[in-house]
Backbone as CSV, one residue per row, in Angstrom:
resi,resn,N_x,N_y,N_z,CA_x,CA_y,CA_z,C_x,C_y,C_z
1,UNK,12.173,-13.765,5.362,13.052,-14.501,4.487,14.214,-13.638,4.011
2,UNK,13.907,-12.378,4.135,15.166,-11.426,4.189,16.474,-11.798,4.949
3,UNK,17.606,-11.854,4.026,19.033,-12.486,5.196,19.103,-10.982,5.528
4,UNK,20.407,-11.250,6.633,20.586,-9.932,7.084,21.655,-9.440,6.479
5,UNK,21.748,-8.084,6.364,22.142,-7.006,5.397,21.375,-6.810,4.345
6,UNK,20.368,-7.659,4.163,19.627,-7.770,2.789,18.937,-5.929,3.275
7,UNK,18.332,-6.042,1.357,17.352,-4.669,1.713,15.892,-5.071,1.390
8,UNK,15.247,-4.178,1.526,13.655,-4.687,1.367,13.362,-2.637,0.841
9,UNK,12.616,-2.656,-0.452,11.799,-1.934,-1.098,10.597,-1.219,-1.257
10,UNK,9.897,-0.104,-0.724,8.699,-0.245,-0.633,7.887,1.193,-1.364
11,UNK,6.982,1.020,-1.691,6.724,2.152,-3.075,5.283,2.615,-2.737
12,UNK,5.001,3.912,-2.769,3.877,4.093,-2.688,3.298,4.472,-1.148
13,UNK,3.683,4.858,-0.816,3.777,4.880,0.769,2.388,5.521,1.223
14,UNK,2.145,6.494,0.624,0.482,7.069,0.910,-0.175,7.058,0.043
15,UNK,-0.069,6.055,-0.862,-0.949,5.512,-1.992,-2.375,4.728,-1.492
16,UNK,-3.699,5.294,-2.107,-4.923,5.061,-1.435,-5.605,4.330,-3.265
17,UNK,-6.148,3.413,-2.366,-6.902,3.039,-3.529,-8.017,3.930,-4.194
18,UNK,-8.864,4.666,-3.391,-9.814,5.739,-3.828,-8.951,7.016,-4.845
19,UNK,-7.505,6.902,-4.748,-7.181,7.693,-5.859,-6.916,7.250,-7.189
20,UNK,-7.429,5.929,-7.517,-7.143,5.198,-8.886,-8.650,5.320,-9.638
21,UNK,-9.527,5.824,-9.049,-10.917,5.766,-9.514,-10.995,6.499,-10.863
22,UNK,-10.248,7.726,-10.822,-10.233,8.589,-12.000,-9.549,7.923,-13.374
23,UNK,-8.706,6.451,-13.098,-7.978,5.771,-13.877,-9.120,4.731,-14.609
24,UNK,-10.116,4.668,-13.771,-10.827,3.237,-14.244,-11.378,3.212,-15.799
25,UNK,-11.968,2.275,-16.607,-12.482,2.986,-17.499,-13.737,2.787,-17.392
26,UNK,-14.567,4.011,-18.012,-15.917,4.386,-18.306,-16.826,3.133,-17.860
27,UNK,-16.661,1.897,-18.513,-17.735,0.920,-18.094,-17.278,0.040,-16.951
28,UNK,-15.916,0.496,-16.311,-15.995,-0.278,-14.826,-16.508,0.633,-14.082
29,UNK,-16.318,2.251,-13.828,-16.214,3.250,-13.297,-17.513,3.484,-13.278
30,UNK,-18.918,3.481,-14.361,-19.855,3.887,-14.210,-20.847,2.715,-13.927
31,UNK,-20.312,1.699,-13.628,-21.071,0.182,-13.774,-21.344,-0.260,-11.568
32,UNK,-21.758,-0.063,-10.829,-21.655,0.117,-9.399,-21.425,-1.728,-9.248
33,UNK,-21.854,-2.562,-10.140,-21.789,-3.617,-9.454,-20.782,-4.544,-10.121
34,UNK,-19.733,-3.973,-11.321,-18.871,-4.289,-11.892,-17.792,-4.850,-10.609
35,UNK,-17.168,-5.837,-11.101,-16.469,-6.398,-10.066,-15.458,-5.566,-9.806
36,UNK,-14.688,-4.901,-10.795,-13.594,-4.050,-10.827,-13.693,-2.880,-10.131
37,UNK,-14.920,-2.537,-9.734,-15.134,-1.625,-9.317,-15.140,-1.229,-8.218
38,UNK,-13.874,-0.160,-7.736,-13.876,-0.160,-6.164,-14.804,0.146,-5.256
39,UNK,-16.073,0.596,-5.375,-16.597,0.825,-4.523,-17.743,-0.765,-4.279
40,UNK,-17.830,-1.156,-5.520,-18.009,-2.587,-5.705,-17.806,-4.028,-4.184
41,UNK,-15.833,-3.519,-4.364,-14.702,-4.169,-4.044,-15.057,-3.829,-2.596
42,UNK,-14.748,-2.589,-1.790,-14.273,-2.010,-0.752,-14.750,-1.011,-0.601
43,UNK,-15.013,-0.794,1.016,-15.918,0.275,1.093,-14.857,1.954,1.202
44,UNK,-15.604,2.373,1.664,-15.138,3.587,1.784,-13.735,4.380,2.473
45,UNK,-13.833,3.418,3.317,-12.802,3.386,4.677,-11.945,2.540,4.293
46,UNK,-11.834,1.510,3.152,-10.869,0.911,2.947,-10.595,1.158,1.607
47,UNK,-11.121,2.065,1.084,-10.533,2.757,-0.175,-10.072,3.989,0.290
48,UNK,-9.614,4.495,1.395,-8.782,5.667,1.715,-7.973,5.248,3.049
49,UNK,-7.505,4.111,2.991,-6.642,3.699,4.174,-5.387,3.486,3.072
50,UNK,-4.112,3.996,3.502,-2.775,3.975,2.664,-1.986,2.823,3.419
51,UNK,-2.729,1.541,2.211,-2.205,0.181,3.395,-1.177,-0.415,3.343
52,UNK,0.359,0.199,2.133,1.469,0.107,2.194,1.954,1.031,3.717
53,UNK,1.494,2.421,3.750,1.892,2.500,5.293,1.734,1.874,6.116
54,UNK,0.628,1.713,6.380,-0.093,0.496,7.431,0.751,-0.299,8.009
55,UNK,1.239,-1.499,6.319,2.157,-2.399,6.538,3.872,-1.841,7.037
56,UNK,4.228,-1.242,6.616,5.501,-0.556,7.353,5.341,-0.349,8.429
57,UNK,4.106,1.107,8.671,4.358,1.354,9.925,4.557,0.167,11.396
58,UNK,3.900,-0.744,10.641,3.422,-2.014,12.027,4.288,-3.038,11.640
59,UNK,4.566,-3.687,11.068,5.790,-4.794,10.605,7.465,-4.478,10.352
60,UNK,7.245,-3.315,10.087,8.944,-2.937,9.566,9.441,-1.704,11.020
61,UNK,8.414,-0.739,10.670,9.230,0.702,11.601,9.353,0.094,13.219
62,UNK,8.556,-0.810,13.574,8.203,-1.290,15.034,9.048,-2.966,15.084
63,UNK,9.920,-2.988,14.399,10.850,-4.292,14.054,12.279,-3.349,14.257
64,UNK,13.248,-3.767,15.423,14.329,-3.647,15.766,15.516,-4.377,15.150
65,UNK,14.903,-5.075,13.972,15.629,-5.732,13.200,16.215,-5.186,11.801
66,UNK,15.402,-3.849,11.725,15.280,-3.355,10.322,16.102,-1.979,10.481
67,UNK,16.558,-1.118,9.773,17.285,0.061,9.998,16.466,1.005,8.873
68,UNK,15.826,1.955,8.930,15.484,2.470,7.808,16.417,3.763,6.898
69,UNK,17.192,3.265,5.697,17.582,3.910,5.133,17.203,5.020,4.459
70,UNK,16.433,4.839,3.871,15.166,6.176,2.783,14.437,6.545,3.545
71,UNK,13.704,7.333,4.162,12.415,7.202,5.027,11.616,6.479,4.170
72,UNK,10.559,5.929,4.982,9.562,5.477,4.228,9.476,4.354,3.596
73,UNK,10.861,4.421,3.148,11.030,3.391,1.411,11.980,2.628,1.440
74,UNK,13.341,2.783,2.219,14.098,1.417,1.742,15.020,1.356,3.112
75,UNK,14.462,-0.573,3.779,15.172,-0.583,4.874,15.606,-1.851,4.502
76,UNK,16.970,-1.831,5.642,17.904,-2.540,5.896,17.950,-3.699,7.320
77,UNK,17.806,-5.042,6.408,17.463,-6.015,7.973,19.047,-6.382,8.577
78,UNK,19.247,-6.186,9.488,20.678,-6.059,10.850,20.611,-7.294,11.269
């Protein structure tokens, strides 16, 4: 839905969910079957997959439509 010249934004690029664990609080964090709770949520392998890369690498960097301005972070649809 991006027109062209538009830009598109993207944040967090090797951001893993297994690094928010230290953020949780005490009774989600120590609770295993708390819903909030990532290990709860997602296993292991998908709490250390960085799935804003993921999505770039395979939808945006491999799209001949896009120009990447920032690495990583801010491209341009042509």
């Amino acid at each position: 839905m991006l027109k062209p010249s538009g830009y598109i934004e993207f944040d967090d690029y090797n951001w893993i969910f297994g690094s928010c664990k230290e953020y949780l609080k005490p009774e989600i964090k120590n609770n295993p079957q708390h819903p909030q709770n990532l290990d709860f949520r997602y296993s292991k392998d998908q709490q250390n997959i960085p799935h804003v890369k993921k999505i770039i690498d395979i939808f945006v960097k491999n799209n001949k439509s896009y120009i990447e301005k920032i690495e990583n972070r801010l491209y341009q649809k042509i």
